[in-house]
N, CA, C and O atoms as a Tinker XYZ file with bonds, in Angstrom:
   472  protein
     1  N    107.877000   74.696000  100.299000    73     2
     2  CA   109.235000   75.219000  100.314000    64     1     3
     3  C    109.751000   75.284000  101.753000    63     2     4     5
     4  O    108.903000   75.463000  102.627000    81     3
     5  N    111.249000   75.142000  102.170000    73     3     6
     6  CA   111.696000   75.329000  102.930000    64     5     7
     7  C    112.138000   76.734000  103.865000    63     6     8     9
     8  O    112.257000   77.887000  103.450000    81     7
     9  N    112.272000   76.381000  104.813000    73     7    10
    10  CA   112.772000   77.980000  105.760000    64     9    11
    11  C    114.384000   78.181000  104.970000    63    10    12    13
    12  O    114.765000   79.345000  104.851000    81    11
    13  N    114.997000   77.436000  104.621000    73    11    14
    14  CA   116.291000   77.932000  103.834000    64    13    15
    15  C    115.952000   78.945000  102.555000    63    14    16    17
    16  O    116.469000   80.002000  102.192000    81    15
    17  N    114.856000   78.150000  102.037000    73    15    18
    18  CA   114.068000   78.843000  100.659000    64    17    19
    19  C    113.961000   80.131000  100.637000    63    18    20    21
    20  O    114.567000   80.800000   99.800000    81    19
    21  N    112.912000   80.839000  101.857000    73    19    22
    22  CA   112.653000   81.852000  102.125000    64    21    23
    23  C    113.547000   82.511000  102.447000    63    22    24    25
    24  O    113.443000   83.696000  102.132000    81    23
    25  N    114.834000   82.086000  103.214000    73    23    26
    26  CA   116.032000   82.886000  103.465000    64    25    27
    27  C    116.310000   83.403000  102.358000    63    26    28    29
    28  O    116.008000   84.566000  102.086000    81    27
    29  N    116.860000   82.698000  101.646000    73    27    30
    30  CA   117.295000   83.041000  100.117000    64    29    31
    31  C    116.799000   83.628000   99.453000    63    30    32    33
    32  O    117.438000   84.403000   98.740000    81    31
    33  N    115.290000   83.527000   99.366000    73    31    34
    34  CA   114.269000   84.543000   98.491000    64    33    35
    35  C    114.626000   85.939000   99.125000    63    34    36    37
    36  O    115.175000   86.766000   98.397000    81    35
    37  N    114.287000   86.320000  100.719000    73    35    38
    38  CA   114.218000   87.618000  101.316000    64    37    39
    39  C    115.935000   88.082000  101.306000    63    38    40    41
    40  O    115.983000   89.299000  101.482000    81    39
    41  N    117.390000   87.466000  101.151000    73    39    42
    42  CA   118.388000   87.976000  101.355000    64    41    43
    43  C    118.719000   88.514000   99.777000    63    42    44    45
    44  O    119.336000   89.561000   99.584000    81    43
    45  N    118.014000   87.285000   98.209000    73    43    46
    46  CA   118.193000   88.137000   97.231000    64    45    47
    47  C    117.467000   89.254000   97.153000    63    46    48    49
    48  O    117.963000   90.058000   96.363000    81    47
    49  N    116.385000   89.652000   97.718000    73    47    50
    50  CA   115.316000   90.043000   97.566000    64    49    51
    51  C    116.136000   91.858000   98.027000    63    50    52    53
    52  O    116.102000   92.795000   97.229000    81    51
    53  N    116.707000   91.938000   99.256000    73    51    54
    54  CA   117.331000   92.592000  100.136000    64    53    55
    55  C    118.629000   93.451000   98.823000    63    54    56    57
    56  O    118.678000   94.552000   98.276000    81    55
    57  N    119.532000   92.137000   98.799000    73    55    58
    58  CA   120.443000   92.800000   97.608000    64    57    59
    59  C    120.255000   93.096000   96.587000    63    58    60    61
    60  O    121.263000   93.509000   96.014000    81    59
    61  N    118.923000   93.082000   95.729000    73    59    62
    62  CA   118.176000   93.664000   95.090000    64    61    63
    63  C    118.446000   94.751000   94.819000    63    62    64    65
    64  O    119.136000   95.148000   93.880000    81    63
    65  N    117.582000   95.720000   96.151000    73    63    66
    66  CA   117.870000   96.879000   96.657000    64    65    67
    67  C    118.555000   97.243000   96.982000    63    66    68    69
    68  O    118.386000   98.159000   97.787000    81    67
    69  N    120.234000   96.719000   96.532000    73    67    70
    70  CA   121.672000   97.516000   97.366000    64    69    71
    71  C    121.562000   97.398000   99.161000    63    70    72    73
    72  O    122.154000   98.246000   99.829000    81    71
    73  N    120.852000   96.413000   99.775000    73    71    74
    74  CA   120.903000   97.023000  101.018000    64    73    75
    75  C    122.379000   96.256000  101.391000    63    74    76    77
    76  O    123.081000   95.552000  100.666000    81    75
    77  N    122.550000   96.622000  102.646000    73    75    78
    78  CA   123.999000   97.369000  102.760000    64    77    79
    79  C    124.602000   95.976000  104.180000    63    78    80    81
    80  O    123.734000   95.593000  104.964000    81    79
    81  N    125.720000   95.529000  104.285000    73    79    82
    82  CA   126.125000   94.301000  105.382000    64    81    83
    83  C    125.204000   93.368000  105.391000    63    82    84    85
    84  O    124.709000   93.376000  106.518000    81    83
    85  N    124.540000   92.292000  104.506000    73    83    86
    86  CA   123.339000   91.312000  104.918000    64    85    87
    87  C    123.900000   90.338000  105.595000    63    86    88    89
    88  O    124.785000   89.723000  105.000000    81    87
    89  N    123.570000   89.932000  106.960000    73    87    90
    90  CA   123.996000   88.850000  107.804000    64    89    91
    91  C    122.669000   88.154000  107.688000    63    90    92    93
    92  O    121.586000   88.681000  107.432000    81    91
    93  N    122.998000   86.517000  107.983000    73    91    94
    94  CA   121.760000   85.798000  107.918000    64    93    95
    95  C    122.231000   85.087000  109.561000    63    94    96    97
    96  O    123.297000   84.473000  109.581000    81    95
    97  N    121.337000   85.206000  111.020000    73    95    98
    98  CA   121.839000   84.297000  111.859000    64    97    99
    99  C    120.979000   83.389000  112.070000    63    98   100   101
   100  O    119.841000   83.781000  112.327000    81    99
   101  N    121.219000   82.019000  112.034000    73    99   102
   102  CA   120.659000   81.111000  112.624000    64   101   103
   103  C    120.581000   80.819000  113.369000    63   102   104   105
   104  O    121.503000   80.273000  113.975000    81   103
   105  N    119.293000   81.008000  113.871000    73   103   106
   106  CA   118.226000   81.226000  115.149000    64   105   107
   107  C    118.058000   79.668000  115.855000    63   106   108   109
   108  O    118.082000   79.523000  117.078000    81   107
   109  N    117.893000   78.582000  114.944000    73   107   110
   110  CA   117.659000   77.302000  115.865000    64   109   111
   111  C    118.230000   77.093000  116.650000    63   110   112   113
   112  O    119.413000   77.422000  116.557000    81   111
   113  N    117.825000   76.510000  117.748000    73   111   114
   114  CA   118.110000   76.125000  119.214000    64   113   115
   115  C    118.198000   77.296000  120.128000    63   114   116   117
   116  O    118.108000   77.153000  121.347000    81   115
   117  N    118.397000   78.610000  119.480000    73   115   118
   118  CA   118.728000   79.701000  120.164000    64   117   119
   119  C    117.228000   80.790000  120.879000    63   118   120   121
   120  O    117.115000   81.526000  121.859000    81   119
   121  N    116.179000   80.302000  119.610000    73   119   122
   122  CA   115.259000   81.664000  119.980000    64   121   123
   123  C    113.917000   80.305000  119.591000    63   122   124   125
   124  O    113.887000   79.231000  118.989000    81   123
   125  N    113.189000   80.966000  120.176000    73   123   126
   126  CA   112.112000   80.209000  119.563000    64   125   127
   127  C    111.251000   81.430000  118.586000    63   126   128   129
   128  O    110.392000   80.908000  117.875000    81   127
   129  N    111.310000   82.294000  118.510000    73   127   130
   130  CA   110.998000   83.063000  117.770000    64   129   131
   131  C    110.676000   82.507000  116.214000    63   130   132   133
   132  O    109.585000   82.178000  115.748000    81   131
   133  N    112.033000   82.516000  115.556000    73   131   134
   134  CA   112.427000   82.215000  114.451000    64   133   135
   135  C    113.834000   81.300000  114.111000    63   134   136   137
   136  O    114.837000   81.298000  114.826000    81   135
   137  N    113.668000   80.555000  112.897000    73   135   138
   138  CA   114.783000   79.598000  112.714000    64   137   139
   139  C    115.854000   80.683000  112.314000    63   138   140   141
   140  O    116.895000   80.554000  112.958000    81   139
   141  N    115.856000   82.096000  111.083000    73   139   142
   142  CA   116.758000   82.622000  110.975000    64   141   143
   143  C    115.796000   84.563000  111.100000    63   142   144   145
   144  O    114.619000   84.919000  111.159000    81   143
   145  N    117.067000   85.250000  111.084000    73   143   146
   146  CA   117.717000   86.554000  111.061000    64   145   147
   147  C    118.319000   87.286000  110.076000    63   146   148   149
   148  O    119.529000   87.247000  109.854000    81   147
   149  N    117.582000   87.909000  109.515000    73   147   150
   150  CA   118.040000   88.440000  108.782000    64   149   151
   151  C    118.487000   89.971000  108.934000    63   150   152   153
   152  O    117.714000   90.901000  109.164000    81   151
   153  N    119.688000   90.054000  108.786000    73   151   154
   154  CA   120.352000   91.591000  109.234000    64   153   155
   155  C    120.882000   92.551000  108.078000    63   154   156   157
   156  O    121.720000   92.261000  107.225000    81   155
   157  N    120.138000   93.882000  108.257000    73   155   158
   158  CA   120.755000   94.347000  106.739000    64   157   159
   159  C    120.466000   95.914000  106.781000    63   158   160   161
   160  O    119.649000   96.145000  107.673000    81   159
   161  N    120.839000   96.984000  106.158000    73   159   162
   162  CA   120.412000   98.481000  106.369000    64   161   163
   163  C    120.823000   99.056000  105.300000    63   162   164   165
   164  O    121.711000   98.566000  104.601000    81   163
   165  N    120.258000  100.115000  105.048000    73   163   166
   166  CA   119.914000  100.799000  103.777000    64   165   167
   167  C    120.282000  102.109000  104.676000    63   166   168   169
   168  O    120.290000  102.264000  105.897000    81   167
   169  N    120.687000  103.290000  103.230000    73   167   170
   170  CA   121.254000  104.488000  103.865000    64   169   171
   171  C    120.476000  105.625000  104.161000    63   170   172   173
   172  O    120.808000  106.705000  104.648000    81   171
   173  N    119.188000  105.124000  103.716000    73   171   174
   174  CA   118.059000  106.574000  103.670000    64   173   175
   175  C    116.632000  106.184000  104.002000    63   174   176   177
   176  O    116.642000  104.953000  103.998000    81   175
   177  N    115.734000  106.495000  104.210000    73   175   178
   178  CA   114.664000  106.037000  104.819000    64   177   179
   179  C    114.099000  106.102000  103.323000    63   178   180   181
   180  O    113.130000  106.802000  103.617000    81   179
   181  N    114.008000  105.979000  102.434000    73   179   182
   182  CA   113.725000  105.988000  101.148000    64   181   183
   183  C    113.805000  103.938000  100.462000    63   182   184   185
   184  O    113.065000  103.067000  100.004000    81   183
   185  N    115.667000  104.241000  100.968000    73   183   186
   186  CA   116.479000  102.554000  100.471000    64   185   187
   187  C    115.781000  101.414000  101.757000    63   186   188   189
   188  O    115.680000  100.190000  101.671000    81   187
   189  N    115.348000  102.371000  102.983000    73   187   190
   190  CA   115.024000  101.261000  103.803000    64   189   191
   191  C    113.568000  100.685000  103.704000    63   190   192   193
   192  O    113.164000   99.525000  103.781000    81   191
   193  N    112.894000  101.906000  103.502000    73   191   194
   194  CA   111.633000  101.189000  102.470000    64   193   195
   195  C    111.433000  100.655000  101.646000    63   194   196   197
   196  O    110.380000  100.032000  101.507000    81   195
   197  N    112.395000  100.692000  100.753000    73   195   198
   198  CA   112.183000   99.820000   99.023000    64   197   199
   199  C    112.719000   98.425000   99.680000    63   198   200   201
   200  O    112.102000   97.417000   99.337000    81   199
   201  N    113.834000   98.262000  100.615000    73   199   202
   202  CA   114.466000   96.881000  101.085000    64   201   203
   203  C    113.390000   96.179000  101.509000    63   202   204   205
   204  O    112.981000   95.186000  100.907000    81   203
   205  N    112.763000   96.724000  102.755000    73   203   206
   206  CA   111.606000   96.307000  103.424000    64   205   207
   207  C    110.278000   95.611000  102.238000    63   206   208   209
   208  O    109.822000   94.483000  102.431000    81   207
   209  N    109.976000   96.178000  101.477000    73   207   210
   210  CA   108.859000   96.522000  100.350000    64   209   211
   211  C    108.915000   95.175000   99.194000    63   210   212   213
   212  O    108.026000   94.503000   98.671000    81   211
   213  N    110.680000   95.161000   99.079000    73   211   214
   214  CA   110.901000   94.202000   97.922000    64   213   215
   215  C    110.648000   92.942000   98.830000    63   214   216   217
   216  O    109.851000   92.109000   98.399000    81   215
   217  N    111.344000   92.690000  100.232000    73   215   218
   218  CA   111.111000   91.409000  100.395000    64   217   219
   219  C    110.210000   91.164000  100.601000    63   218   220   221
   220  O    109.965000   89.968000  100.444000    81   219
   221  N    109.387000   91.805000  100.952000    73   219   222
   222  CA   107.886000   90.974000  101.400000    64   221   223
   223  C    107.416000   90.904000   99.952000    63   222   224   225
   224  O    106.874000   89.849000   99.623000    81   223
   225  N    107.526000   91.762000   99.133000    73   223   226
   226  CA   106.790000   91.386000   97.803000    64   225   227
   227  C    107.572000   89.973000   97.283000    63   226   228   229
   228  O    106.960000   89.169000   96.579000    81   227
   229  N    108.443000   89.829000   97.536000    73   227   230
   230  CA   109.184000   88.447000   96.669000    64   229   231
   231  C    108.546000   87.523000   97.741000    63   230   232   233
   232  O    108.064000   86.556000   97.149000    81   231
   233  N    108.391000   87.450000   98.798000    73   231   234
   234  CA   107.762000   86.237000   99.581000    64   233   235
   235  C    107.004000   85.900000   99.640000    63   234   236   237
   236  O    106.831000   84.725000   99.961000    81   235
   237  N    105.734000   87.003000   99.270000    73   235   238
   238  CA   104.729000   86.836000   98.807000    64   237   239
   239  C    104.050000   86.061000   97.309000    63   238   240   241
   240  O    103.131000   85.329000   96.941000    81   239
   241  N    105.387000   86.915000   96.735000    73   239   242
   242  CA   105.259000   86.118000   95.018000    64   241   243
   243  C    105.439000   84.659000   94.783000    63   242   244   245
   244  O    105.093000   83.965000   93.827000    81   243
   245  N    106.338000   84.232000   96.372000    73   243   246
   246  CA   107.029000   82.995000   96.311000    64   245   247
   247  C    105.684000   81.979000   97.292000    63   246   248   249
   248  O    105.935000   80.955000   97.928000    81   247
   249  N    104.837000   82.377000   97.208000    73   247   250
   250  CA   103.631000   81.139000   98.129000    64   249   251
   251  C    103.589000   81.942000   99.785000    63   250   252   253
   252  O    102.630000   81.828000  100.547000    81   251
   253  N    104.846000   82.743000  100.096000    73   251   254
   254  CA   104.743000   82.601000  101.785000    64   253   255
   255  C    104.057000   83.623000  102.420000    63   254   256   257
   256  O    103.909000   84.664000  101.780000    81   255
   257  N    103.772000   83.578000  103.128000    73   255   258
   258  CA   102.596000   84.784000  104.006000    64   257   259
   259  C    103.425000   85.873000  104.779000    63   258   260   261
   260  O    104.060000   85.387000  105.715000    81   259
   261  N    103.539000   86.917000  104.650000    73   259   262
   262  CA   103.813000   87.744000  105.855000    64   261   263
   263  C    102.812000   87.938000  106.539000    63   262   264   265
   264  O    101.649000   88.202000  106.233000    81   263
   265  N    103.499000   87.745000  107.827000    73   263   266
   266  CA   102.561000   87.510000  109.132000    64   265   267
   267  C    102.181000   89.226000  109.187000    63   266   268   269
   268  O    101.066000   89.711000  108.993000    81   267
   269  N    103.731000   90.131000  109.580000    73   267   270
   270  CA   103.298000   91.568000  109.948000    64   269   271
   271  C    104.321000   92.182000  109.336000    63   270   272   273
   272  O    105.039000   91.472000  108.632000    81   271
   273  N    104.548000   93.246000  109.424000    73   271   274
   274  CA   105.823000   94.395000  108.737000    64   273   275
   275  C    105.190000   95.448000  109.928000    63   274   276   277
   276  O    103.977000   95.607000  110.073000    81   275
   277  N    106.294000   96.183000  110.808000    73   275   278
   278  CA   106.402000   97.106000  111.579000    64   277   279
   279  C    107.376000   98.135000  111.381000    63   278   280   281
   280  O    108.392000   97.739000  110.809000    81   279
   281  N    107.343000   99.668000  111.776000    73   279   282
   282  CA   108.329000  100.588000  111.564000    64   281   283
   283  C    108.261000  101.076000  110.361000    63   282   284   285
   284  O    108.959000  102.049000  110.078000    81   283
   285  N    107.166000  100.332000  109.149000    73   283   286
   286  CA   108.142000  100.735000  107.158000    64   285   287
   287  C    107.910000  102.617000  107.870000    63   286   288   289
   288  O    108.935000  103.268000  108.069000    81   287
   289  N    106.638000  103.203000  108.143000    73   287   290
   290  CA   106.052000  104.448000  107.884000    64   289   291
   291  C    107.492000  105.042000  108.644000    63   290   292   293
   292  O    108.073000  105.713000  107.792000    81   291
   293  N    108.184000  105.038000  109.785000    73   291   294
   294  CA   109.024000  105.311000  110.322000    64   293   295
   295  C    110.543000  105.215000  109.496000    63   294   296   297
   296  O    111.287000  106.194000  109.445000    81   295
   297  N    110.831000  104.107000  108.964000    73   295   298
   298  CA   111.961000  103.821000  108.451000    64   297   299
   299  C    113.380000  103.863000  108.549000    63   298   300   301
   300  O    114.356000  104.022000  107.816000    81   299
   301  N    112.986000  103.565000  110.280000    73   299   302
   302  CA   114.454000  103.566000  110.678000    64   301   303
   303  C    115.046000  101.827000  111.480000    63   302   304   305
   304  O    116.123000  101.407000  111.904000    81   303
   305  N    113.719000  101.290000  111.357000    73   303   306
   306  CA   114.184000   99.830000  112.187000    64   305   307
   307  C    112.430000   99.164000  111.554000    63   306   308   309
   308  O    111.406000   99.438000  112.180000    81   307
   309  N    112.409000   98.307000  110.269000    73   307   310
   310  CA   111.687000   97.763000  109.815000    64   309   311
   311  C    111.894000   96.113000  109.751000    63   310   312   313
   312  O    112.830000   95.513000  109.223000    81   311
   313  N    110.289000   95.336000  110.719000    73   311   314
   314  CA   111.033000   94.423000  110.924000    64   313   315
   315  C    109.832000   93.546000  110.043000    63   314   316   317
   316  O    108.624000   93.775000  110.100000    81   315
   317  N    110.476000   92.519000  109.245000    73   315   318
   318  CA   109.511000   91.986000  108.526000    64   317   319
   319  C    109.294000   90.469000  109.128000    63   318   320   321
   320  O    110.297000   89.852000  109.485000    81   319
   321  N    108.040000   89.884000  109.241000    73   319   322
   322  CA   107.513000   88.883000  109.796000    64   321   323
   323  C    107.526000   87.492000  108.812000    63   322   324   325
   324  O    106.360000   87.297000  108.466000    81   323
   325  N    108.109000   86.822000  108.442000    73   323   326
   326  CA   107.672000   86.258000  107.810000    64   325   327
   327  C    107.748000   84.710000  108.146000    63   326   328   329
   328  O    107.839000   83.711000  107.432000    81   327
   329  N    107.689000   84.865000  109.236000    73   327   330
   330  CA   107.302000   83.523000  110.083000    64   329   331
   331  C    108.192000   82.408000  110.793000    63   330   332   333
   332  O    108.110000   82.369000  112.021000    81   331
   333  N    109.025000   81.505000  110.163000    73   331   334
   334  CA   110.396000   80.884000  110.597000    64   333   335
   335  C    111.707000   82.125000  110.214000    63   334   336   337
   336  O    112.816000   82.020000  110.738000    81   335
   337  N    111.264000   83.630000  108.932000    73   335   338
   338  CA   112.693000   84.051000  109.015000    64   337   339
   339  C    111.833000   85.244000  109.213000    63   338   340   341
   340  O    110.700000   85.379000  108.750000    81   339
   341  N    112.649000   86.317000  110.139000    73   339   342
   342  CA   112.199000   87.688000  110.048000    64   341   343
   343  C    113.643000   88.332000  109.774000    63   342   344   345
   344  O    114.773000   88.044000  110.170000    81   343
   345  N    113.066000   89.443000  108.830000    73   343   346
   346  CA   114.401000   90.139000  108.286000    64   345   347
   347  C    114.121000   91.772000  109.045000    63   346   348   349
   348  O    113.244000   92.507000  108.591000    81   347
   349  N    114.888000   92.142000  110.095000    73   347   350
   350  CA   115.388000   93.451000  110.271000    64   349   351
   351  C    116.129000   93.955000  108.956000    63   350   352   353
   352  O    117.083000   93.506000  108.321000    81   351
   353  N    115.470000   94.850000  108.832000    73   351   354
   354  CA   116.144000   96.290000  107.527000    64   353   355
   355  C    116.112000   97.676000  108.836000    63   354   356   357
   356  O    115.316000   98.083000  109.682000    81   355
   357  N    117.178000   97.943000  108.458000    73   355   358
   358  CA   117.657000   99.100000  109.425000    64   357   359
   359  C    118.225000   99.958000  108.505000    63   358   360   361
   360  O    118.801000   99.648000  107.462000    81   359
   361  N    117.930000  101.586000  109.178000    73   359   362
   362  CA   118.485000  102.903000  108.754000    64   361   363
   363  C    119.888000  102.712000  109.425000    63   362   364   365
   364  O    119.951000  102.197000  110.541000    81   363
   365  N    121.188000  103.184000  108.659000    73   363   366
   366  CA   122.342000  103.146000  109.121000    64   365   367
   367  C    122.659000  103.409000  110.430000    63   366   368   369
   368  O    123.431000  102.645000  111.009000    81   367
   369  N    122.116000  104.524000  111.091000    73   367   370
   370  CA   122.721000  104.716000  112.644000    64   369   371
   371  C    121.812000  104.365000  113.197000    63   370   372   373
   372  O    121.555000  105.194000  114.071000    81   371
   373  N    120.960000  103.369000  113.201000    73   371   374
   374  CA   119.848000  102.654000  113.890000    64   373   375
   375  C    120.331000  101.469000  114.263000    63   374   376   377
   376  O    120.111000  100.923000  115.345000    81   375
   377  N    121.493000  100.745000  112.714000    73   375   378
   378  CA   121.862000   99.552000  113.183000    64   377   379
   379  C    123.318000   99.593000  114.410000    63   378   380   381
   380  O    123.522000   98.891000  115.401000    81   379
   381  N    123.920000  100.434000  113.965000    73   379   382
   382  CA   124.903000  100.829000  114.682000    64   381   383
   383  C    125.110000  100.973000  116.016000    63   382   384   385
   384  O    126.159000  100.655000  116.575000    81   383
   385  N    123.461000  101.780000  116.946000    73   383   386
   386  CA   122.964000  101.982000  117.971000    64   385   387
   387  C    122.701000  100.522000  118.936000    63   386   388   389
   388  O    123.343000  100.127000  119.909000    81   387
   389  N    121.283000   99.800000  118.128000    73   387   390
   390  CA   121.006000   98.888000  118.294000    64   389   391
   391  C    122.064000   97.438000  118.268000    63   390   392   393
   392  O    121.488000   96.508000  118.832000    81   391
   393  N    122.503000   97.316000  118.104000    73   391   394
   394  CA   123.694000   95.891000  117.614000    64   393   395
   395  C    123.002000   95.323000  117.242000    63   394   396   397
   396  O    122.767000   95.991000  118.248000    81   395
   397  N    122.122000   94.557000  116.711000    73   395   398
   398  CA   121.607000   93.204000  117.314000    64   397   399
   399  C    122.895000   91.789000  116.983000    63   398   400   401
   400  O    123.064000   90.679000  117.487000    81   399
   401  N    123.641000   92.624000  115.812000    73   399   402
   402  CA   124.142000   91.041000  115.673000    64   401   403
   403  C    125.048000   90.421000  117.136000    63   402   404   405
   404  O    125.197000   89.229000  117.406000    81   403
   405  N    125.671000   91.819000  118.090000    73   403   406
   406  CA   126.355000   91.209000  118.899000    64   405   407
   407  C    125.105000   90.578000  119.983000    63   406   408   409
   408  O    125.115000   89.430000  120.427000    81   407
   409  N    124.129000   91.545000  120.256000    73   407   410
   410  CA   123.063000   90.523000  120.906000    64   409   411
   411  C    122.476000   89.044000  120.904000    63   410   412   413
   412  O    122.037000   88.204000  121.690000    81   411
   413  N    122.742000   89.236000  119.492000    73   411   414
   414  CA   122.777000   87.642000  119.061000    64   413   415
   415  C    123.850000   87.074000  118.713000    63   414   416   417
   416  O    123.906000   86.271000  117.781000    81   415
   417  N    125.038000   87.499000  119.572000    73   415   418
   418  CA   126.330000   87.027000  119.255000    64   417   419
   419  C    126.784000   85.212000  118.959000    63   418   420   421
   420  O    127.563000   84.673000  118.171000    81   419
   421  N    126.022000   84.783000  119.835000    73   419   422
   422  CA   126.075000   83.283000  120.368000    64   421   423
   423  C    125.291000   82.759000  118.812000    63   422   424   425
   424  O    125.701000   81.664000  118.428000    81   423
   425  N    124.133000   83.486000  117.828000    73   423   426
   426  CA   124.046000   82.906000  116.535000    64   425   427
   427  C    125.072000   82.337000  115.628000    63   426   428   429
   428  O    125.856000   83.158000  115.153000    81   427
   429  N    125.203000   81.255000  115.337000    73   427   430
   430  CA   125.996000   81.289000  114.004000    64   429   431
   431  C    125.778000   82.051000  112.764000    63   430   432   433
   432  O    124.579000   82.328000  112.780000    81   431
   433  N    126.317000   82.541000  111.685000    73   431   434
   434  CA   126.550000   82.991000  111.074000    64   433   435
   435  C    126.066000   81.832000  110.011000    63   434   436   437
   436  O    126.554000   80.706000  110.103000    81   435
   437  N    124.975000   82.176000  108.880000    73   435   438
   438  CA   124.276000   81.028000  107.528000    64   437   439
   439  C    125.205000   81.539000  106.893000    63   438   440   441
   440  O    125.788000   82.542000  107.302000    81   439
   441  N    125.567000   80.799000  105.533000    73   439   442
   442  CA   126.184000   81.233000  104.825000    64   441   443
   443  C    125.422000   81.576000  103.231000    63   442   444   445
   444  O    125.312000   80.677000  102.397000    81   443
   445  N    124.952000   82.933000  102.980000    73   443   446
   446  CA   124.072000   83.165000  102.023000    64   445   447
   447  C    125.178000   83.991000  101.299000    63   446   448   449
   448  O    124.703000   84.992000  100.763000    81   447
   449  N    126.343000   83.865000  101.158000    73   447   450
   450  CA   127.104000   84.635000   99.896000    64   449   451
   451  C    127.121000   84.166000   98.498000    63   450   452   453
   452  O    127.900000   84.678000   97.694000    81   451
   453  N    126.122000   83.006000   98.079000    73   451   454
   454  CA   126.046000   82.479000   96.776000    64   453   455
   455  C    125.053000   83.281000   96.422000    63   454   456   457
   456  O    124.834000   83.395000   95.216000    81   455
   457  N    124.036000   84.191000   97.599000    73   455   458
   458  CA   122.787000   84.962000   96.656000    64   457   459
   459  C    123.500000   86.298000   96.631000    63   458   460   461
   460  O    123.042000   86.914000   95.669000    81   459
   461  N    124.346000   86.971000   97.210000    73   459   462
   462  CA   125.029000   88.040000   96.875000    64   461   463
   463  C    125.605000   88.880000   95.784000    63   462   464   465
   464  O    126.741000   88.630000   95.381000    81   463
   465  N    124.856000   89.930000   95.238000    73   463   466
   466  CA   125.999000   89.909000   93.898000    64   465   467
   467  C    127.414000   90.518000   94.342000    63   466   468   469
   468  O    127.248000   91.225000   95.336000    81   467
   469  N    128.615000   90.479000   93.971000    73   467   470
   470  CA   129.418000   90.850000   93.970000    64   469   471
   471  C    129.977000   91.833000   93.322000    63   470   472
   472  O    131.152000   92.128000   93.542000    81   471
């Protein structure tokens, strides 16, 4: 499967759980880190654990390995590893504090609103 694949698995995976603004940025050429970014926050350290929890369980279900998961016990900035995509799940005034999307302003913006429910 593809790194688009896994996007898609971890962003339905995310709205699942109601989590809350999901941005996907694409990372190529930009980071060597990872191809994408996944940006998203939940309102309670409760929603930011189940967000965190579901995607790695769906990526897992789906063949792919998580490398690491950091922060779940904390639950205010949980960052999941999952190799070409890592998905930040953030507690509301964590994301707010932090920006990252303007940090990564220069990312383009994926367009994952076909996995969104509406």
């Amino acid at each position: 499967m593809s790194n688009q694949e896994l996007l898609k698995i971890a962003v339905k995976a995310a709205d699942d759980k109601r989590a809350e603004d999901i941005l996907a940025l694409n990372m190529q050429g930009i980071s060597l880190i990872a191809d994408y970014f996944i940006i998203c926050h939940g309102n309670s350290d409760k929603q930011v654990q189940a967000i965190a929890r579901e995607i790695k369980e769906k990526a897992e279900e789906n063949g792919y390995n998580v490398r690491r998961m950091e922060g779940f016990d904390e639950a205010t900035w949980i960052l999941i590893d999952l190799g070409d995509v890592v998905a930040h799940v953030f507690h509301r005034d964590e994301r707010s504090y932090y920006k990252l999307e303007r940090l990564w302003g220069d990312a383009p913006l994926e367009d994952i609103h076909s996995e969104l429910t509406t």
